[in-house]
ZAMARGU-4260 file (C-alpha; in steps of 0.2 Angstrom, whole numbers, plus 5000, padded with zeros to 4 digits):
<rodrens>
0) 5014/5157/4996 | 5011/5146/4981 | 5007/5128/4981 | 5010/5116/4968 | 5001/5102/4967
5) 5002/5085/4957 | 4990/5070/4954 | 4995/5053/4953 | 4988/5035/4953 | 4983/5023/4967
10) 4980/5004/4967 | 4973/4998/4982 | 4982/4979/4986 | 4974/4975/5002 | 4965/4982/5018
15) 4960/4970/5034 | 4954/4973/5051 | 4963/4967/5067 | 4954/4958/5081 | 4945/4966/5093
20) 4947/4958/5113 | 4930/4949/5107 | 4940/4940/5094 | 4928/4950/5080 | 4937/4963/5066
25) 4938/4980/5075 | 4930/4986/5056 | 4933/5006/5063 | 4952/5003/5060 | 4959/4997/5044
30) 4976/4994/5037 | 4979/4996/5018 | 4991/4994/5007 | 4992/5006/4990 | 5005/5006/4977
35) 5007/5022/4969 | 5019/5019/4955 | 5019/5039/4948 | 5025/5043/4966 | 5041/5046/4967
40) 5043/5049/4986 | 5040/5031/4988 | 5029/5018/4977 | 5022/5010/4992 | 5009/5018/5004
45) 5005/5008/5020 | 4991/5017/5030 | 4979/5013/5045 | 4963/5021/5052 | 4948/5031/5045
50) 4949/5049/5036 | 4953/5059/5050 | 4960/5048/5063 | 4970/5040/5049 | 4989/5039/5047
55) 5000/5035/5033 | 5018/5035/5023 | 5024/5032/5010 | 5038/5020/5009 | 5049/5011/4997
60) 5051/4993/4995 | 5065/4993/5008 | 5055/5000/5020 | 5040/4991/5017 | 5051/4974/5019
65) 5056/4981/5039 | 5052/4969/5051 | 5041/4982/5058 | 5028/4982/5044 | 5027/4964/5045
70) 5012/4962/5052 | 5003/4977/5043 | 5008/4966/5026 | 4997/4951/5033 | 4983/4964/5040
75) 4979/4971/5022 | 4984/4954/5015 | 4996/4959/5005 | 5008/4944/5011 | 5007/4939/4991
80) 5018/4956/4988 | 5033/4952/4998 | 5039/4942/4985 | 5039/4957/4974 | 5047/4967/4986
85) 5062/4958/4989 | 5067/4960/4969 | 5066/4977/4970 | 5076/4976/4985 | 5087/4965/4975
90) 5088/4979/4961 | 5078/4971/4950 | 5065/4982/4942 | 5048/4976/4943 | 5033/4983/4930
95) 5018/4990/4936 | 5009/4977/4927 | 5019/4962/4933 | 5013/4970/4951 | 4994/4973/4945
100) 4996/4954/4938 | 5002/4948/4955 | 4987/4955/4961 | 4975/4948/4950 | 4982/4931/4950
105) 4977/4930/4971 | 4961/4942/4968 | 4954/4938/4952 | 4955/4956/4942 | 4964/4970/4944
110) 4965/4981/4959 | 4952/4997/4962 | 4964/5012/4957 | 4959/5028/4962 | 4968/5045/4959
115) 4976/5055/4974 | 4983/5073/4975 | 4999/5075/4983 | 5004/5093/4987 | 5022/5099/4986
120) 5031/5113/4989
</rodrens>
């Protein structure tokens, strides 16, 4: 059986830690945010946990903007995207580098980007 395989981009947005019942951030557990604009399964990748215990999706804007995800949005705090996503909802096309703008407007530079292999097929 053959596997093909393709490698695309990854900017890291945001990751935060909830609460723990001692009011301090459970640090084991993060939630992140990645925008992964060469993907075209969905530009957004929402994910919590560490490597193995980890679980993630990727989404479009529309999904992201779900009620649901809400909360995972102000974990990472990416809150400053939800701006962004409602254009795209809108139909409006946004340009990675107005989103890597965004980004750097609230952080200060640019996000880390990493690359990522995503098998298909």
């Amino acid at each position: 059986m053959r596997t093909d395989y393709r490698i695309i981009r990854v900017y890291h947005l945001g990751q935060g830690y909830r609460n723990n019942q001692n009011s301090q951030p459970f640090l084991g557990w993060p939630f992140m945010v990645d925008y992964t604009p060469d993907n075209k399964s969905g530009v957004f990748y929402l994910s919590e946990g560490d490597t193995h215990n980890g679980n993630g999706c990727f989404m479009n804007a529309a999904r992201v903007l779900e009620p649901v995800w809400r909360e995972h949005l102000e974990t990472a705090g990416t809150s400053w995207l939800l701006p962004i996503l409602e254009r795209i909802v809108g139909g409006e096309t946004v340009p990675e580098r107005e989103i890597l703008e965004a980004y750097a407007a609230v952080h200060g530079a640019e996000p880390k980007a990493d690359e990522m292999t995503i098998y298909v097929g």
